[in-house]
C-alpha positions as CSV (number, residue, x, y, z in Angstrom):
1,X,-29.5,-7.2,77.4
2,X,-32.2,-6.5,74.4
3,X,-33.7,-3.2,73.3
4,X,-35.8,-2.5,70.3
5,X,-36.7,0.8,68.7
6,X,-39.7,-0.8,68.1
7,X,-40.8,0.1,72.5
8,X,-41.1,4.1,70.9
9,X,-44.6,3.6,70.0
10,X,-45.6,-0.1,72.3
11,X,-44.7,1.5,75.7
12,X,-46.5,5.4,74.9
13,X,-49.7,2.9,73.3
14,X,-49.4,0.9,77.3
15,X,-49.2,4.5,78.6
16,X,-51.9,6.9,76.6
17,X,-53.9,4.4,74.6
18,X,-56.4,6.7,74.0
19,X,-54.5,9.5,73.2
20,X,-54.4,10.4,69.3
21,X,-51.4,9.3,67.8
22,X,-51.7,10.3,64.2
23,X,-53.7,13.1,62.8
24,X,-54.0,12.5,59.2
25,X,-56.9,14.0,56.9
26,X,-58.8,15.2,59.9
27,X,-58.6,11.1,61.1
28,X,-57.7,10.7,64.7
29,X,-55.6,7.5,65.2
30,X,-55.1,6.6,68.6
31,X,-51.8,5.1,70.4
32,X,-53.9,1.7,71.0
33,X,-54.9,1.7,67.6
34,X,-51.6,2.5,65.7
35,X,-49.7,0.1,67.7
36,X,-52.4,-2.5,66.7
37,X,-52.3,-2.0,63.1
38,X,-48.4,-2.1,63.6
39,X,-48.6,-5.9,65.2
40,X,-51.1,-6.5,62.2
41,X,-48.4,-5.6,59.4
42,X,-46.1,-7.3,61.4
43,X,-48.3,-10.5,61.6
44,X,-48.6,-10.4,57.5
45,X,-44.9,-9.6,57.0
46,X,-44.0,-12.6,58.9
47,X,-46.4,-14.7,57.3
48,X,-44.5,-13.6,54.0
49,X,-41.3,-14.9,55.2
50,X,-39.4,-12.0,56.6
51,X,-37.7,-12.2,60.1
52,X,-35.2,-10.4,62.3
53,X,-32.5,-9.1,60.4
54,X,-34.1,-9.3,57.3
55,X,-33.9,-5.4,55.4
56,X,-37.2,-4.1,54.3
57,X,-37.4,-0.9,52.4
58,X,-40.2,1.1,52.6
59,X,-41.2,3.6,49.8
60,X,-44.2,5.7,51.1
61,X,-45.7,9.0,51.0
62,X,-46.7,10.6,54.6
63,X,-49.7,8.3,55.8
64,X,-50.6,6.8,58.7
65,X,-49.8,4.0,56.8
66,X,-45.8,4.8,57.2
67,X,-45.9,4.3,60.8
68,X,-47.9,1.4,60.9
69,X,-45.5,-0.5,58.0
70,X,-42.1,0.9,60.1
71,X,-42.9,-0.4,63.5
72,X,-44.3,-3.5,61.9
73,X,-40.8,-4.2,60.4
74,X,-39.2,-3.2,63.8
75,X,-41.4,-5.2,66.0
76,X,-40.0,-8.5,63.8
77,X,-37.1,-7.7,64.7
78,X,-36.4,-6.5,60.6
79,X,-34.5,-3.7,59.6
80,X,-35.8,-0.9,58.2
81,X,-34.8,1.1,54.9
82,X,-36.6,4.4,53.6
83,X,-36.5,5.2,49.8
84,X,-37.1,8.6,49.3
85,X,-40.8,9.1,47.6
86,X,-39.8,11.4,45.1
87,X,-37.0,8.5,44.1
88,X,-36.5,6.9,40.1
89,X,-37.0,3.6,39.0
90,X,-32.9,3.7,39.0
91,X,-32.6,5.3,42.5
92,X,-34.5,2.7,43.9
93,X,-33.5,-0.5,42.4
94,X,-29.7,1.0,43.6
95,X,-31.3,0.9,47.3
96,X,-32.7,-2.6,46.8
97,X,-29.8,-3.7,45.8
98,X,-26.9,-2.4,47.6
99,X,-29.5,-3.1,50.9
100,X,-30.1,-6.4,50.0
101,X,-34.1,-6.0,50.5
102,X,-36.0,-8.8,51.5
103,X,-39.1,-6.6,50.4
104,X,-40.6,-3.3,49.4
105,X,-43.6,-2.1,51.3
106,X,-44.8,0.8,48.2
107,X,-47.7,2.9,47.7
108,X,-50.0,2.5,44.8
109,X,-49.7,6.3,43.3
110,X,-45.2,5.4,44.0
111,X,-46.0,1.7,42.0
112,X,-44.7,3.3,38.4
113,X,-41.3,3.4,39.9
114,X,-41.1,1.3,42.9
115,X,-42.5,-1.5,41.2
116,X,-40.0,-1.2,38.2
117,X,-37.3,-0.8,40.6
118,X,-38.4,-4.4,42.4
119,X,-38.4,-6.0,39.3
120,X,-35.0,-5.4,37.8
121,X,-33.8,-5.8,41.5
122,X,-35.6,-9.4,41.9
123,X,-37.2,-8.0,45.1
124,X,-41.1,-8.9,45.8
125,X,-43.7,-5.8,46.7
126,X,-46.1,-5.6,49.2
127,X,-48.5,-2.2,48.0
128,X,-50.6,-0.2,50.2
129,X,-53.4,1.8,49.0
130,X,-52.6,0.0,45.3
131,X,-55.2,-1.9,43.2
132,X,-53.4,-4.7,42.3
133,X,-50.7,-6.6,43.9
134,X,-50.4,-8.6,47.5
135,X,-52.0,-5.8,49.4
136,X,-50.2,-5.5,52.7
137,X,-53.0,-3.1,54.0
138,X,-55.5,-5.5,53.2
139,X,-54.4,-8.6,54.2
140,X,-53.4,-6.8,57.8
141,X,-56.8,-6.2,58.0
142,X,-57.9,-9.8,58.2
143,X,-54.9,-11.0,60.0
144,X,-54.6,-11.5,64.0
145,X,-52.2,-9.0,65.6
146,X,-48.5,-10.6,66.6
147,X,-48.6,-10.4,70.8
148,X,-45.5,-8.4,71.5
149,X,-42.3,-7.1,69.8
150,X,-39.3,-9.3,69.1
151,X,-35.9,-8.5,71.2
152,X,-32.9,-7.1,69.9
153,X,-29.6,-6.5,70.8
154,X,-28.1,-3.0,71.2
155,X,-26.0,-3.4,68.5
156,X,-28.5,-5.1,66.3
157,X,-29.2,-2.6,63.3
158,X,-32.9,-0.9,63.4
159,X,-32.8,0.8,60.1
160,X,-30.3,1.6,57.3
161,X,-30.6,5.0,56.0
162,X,-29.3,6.6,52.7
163,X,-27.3,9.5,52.2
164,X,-27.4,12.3,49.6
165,X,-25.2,10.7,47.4
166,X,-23.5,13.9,46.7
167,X,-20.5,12.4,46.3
168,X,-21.2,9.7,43.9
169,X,-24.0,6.5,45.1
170,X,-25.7,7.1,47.9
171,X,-24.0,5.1,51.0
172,X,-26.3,3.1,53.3
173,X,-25.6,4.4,57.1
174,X,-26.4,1.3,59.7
175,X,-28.1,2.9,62.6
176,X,-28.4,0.4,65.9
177,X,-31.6,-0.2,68.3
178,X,-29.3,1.2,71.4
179,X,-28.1,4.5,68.7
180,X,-30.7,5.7,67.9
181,X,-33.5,5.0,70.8
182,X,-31.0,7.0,72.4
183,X,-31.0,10.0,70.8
184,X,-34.9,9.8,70.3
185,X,-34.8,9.8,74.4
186,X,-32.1,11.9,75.1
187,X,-33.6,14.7,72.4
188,X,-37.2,14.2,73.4
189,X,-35.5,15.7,76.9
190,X,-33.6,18.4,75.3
191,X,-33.8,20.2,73.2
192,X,-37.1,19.2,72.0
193,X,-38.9,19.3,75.4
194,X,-41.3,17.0,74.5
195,X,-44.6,16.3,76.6
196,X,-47.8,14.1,76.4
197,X,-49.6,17.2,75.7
198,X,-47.9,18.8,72.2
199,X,-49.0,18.7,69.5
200,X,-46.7,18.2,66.1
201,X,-47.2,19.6,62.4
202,X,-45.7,17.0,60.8
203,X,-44.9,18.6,58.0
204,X,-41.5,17.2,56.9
205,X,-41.5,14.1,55.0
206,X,-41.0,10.8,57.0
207,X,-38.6,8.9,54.8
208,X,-36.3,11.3,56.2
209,X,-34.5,11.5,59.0
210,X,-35.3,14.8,60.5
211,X,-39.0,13.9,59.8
212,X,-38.5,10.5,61.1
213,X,-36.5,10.3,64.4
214,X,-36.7,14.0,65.6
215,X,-40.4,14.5,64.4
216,X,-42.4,11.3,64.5
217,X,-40.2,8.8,67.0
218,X,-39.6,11.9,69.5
219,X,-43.3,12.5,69.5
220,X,-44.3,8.6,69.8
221,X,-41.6,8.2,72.8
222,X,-43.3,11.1,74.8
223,X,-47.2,10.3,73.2
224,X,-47.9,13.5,72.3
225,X,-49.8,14.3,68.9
226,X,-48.3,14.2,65.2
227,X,-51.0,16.0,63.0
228,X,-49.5,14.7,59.6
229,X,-49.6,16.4,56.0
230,X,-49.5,14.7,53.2
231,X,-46.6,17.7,51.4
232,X,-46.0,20.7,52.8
233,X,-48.1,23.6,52.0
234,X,-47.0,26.9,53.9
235,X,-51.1,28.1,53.6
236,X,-52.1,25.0,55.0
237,X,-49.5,24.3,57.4
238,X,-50.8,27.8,59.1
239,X,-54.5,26.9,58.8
240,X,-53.6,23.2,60.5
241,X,-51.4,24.3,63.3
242,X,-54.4,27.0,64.0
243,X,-56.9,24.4,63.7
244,X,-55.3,21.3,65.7
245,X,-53.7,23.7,68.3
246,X,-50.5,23.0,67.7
247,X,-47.6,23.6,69.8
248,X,-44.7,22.9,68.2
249,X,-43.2,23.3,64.4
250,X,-40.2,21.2,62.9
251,X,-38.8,22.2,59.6
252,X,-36.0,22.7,57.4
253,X,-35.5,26.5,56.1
254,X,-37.2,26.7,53.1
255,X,-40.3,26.0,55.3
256,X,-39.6,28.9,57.3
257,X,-39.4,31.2,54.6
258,X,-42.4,29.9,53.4
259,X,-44.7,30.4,56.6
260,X,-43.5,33.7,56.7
261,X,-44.7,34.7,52.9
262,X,-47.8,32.6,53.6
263,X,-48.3,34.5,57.1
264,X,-49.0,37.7,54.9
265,X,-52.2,36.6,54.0
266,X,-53.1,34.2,56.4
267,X,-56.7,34.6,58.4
268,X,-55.1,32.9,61.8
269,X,-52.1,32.4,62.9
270,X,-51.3,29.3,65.3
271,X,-50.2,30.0,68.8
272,X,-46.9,28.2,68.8
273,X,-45.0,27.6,72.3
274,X,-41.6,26.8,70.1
275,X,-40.2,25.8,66.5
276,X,-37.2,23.9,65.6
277,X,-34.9,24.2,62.7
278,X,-32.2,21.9,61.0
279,X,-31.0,20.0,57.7
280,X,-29.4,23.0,57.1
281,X,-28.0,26.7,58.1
282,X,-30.9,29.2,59.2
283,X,-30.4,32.3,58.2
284,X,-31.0,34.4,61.0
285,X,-32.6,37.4,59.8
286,X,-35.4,34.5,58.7
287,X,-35.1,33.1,62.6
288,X,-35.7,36.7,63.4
289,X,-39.1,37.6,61.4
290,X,-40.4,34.2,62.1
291,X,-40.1,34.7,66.2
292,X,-41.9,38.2,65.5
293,X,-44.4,37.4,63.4
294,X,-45.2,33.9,65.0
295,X,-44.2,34.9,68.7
296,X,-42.4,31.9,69.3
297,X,-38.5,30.8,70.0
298,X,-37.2,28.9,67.8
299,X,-33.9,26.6,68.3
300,X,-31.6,25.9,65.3
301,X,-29.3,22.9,65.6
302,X,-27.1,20.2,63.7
303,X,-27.1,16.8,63.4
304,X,-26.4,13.9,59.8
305,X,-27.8,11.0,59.0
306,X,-24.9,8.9,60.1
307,X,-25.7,10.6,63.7
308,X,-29.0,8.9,64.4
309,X,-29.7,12.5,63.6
310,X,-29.0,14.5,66.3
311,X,-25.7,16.1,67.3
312,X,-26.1,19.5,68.9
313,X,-28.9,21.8,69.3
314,X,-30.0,25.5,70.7
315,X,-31.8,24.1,73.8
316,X,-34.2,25.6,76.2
317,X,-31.5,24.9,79.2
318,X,-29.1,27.1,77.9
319,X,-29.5,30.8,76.4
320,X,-30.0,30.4,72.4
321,X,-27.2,32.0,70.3
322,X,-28.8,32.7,67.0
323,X,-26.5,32.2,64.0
324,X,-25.1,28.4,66.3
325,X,-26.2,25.2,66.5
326,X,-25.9,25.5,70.1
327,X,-24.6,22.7,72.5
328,X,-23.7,19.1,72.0
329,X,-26.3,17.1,73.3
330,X,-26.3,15.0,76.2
331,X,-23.7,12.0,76.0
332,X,-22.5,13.5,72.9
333,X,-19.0,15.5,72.1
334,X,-18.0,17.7,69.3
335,X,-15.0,18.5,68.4
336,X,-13.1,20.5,65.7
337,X,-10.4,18.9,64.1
338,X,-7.5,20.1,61.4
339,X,-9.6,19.8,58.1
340,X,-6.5,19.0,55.8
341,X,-5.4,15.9,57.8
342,X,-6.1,12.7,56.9
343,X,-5.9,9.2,58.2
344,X,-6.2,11.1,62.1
345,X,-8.1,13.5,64.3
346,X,-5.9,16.5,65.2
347,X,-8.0,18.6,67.6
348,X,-8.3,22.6,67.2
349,X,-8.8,25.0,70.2
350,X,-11.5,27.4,70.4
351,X,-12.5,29.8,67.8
352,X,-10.6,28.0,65.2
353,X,-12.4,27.1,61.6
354,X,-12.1,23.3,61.1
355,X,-13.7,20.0,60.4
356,X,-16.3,19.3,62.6
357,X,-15.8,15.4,64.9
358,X,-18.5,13.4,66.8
359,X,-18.6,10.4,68.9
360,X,-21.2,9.6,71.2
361,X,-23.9,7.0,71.6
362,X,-25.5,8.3,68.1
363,X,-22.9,7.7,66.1
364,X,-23.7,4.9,63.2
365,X,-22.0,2.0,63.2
366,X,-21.1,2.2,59.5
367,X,-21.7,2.3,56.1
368,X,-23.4,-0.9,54.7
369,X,-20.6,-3.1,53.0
370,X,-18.6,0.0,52.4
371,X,-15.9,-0.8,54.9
372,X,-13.3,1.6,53.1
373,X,-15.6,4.2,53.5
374,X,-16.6,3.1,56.7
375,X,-12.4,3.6,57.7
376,X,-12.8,7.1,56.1
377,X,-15.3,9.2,58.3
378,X,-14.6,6.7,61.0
379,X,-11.0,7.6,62.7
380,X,-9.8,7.6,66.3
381,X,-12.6,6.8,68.0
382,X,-14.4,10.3,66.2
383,X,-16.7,10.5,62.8
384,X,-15.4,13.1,60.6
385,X,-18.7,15.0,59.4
386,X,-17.6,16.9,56.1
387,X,-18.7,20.0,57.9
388,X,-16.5,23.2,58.6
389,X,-17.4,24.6,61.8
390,X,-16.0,26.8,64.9
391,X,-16.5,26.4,68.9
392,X,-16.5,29.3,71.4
393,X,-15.4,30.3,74.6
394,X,-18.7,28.7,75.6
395,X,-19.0,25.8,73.7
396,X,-21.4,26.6,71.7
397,X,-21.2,25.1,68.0
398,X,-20.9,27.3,64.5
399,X,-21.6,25.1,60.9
400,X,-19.6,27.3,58.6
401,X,-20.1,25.4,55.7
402,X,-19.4,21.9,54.0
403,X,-15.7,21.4,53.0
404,X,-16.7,21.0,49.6
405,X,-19.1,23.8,49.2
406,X,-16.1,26.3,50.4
407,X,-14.9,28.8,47.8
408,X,-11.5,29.2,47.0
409,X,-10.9,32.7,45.6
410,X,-7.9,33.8,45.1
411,X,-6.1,32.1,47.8
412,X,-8.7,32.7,50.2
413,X,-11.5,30.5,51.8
414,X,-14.5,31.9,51.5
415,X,-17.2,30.5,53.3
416,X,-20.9,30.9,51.6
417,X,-23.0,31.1,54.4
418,X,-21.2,34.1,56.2
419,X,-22.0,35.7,52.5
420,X,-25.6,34.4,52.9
421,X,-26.3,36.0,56.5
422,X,-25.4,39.1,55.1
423,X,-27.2,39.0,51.7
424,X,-30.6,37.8,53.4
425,X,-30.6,41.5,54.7
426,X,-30.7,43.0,51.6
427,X,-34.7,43.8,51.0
428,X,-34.6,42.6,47.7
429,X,-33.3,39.3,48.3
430,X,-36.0,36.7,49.6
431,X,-33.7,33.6,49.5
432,X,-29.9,33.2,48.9
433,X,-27.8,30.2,47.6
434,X,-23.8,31.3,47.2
435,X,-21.6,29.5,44.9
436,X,-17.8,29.4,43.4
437,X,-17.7,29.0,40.4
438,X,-15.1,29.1,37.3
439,X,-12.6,32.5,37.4
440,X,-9.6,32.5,34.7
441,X,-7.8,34.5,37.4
442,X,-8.9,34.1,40.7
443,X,-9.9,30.2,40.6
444,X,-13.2,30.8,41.7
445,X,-15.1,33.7,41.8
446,X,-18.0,34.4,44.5
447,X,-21.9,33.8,42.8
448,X,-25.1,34.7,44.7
449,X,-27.9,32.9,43.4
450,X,-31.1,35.0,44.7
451,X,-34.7,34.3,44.6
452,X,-36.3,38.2,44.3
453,X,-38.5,39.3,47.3
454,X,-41.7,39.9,46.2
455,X,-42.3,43.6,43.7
456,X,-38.5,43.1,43.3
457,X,-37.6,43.2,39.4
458,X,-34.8,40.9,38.6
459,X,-31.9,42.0,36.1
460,X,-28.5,43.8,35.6
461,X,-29.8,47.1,37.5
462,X,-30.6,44.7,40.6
463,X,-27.6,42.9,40.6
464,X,-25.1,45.7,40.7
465,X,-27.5,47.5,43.5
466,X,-26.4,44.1,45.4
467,X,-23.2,43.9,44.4
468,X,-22.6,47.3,45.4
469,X,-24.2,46.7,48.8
470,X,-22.2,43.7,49.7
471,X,-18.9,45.5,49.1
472,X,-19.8,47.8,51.7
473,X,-20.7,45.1,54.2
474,X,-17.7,42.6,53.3
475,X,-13.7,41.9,52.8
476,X,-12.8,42.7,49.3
477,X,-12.6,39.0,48.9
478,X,-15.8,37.7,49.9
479,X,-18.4,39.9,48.1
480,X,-19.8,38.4,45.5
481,X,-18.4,39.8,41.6
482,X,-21.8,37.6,40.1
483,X,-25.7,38.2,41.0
484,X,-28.1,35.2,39.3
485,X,-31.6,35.5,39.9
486,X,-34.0,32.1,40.1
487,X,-37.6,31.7,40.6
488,X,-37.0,28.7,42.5
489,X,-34.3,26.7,44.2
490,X,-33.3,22.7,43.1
491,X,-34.2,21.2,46.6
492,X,-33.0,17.7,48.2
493,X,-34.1,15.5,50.5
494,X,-35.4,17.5,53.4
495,X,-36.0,20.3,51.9
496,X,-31.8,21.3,51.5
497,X,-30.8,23.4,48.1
498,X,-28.5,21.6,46.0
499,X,-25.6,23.7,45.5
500,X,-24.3,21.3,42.9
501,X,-26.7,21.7,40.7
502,X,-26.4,25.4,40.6
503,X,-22.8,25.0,40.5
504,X,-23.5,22.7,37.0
505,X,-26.0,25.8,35.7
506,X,-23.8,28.4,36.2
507,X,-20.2,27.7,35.3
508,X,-21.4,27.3,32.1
């Protein structure tokens, strides 16, 4: 039995090769074309000595460049490994190494650190739009196309992807052929819906998973349209989805919010049939103003990196339940499971807050050389997520919060995004991060980190006017006692806000 990840983008170019694949700086790239130039890379990257099995990361901006390099890699039968374009010299080289990188594929405008990075790690580069180097681009050009795409087994890995590291180096997740083709089908299905005739903003970054799998392999697998930015823009993400006739949106939250300010002044407005959320919780006062002033549904769901992404989503099937992450999807099961216990899953009925457990066919198969760690999230039969959530009656899956985002005040749990859904309703508040930090007495003591709406005046008169408010909307325990205002948020990969580093700013 063989299957390759690498069939996303060969069977929809077979299918529609004259369909446009790519949209990128008002360049149409067609399916015949893109799988092409994909043979092409992989005809040079062979040439340079990598085969099946061999790792090769991949540090590159959004291009049409990043698909052609990715199935390249895949159609040798190679593994592919993202590094996160915003990444150091140090972040890299730790990627390189720990992957054991046969290669880096980098950009010329990423050289300053990629290339530094390759060099301490003993790792050659292959650049892309670069002036110096062995241009991969380039030589593809001149080289013949390889005829067809290598086999794999199911279990063979595709692509390693990092995590966060927000618990110390960033683990490598190995995600199969069978894994993760699976979950590009099975979501392409539902929730995503996917047809030959949408049409994609692409406007998360493709490094990452979200951006990746659900945005880019969903909409190869069912050869529709992926109109690519380079970075999101909220003004031109409007203006492009109005101009390309877009159908569908993908982003994280902090895009939302965005298109929603940016909608103020906008001149158009896209005619969206449906928008999808995820990478983290949406509040749902922002679902609500975006379905009004975009007139589209949009479906919020859940999924990790070490779940190929996808574990549960709001889905056009079913009725949406703002505020959930909706169902599991199909041949997937979630589970909540006692929090506290370790070493074994010990499931939780219904309605009960605890740590939320996977297994399905998009579950990784572990972390890369890590096998205690691997042991850790992987434990009777189930992959403990990190994530505090509840089921209902329904079935219908809650994220509460992440185990170690939870705030301990005085004895009780408190869980920050409860106390975020309610502050986003405050009219002064625009966006929301909630914090413990530090209390002599209590532990920890509640902190809402707020970004101002706009002609709201930060300062001590605001704070107690939200302070105030909260305490009439919330147990004595969960309000929060501290109001910080920002102009901006510290964001992640994805697009998520980095608690921890507000955490660091304001204990002090």
């Amino acid at each position: 039995m063989s299957v390759s990840l690498a069939a996303v983008l060969a069977e929809s170019a077979a299918r529609y090769p004259d369909r446009a694949a790519v949209v990128f700086e008002s360049r149409k790239t067609s399916y015949r074309e893109l799988w092409w130039w994909a043979r092409k890379y992989a005809a040079v990257l062979g040439d340079q000595g990598i085969g099946r099995g061999d790792r090769v990361a991949l540090l590159l901006p959004n291009s049409t460049h990043l698909p052609m390099a990715y199935f390249g890699v895949l159609a040798l039968g190679a593994v592919v490994v993202p590094v996160h374009a915003l990444s150091k010299a140090d972040e890299i080289e730790h990627v390189l190494r720990d992957s054991g990188a046969a290669a880096l594929v980098c950009a010329g405008s990423l050289l300053e650190h990629g290339g530094e990075a390759a060099r301490r790690a003993g790792v050659p580069v292959f650049t892309v739009l670069a002036d110096d180097g062995f241009r991969l681009d380039v030589a593809a050009g001149r080289a013949a196309p390889i005829d067809r795409y290598a086999p794999c087994a199911p279990d063979d890995a595709a692509m390693v992807l990092y995590t966060s590291g927000t618990t110390g180096k960033p683990k490598g997740a190995v995600l199969t052929h069978l894994g993760v083709t699976m979950n590009i089908t099975v979501t392409m299905l539902s929730p995503f819906d996917f047809r030959a005739d949408d049409v994609l903003l692409g406007a998360l970054p493709l490094f990452h998973v979200f951006g990746q799998v659900c945005g880019m392999c969903v909409c190869f697998r069912a050869g529709a349209t992926l109109v690519l930015m380079p970075t999101f823009d909220a003004a031109r993400a409007i203006e492009l989805m109005a101009e390309h006739r877009c159908t569908v949106f993908m982003g994280v939250p902090t895009m939302y919010m965005a298109l929603l300010r940016a909608s103020g002044t906008a001149t158009v407005r896209p005619r969206l049939h449906r928008a999808y959320s995820g990478g983290q919780a949406l509040p749902v006062k922002v679902l609500e103003d975006f379905e009004d002033r975009f007139g589209c549904p949009v479906y919020e769901g859940y999924g990790l990196t070490e779940t190929s992404p996808v574990v549960a989503y709001n889905q056009p099937a079913w009725p949406r339940k703002p505020g959930t992450v909706g169902l599991p999807v199909w041949g997937v099961e979630v589970a909540i499971a006692r929090a506290e216990v370790e070493g074994r899953v010990e499931l939780l009925p219904a309605g009960e807050v605890g740590e939320v457990v996977i297994r399905g066919h998009n579950v990784m198969a572990g972390y890369l050389n890590r096998p205690r760690a691997t042991a850790e999230v992987l434990v009777d039969g189930w992959f403990r997520s990190g994530d505090l959530g509840r089921k209902d009656e329904d079935g219908y899956l809650s994220i509460v919060d992440r185990k170690k985002d939870v705030v301990l005040r005085g004895g009780y749990n408190v869980y920050p995004r409860e106390v975020e859904e309610v502050l986003m309703r405050h009219p002064a508040v625009a966006q929301v991060a909630v914090i413990g930090v530090p209390h002599p007495t209590h532990g920890e003591e509640v902190c809402a980190v707020v970004l101002p709406a706009s002609g709201a005046l930060p300062g001590t008169e605001l704070g107690v006017e939200i302070e105030t408010w909260s305490k009439a909307r919330m147990a004595p325990y969960k309000y929060p006692r501290r109001v910080e205002f920002v102009d901006g948020f510290p964001l992640g990969v994805g697009g998520k806000v980095l608690k921890r580093e507000l955490v660091a700013r304001f204990a002090r």
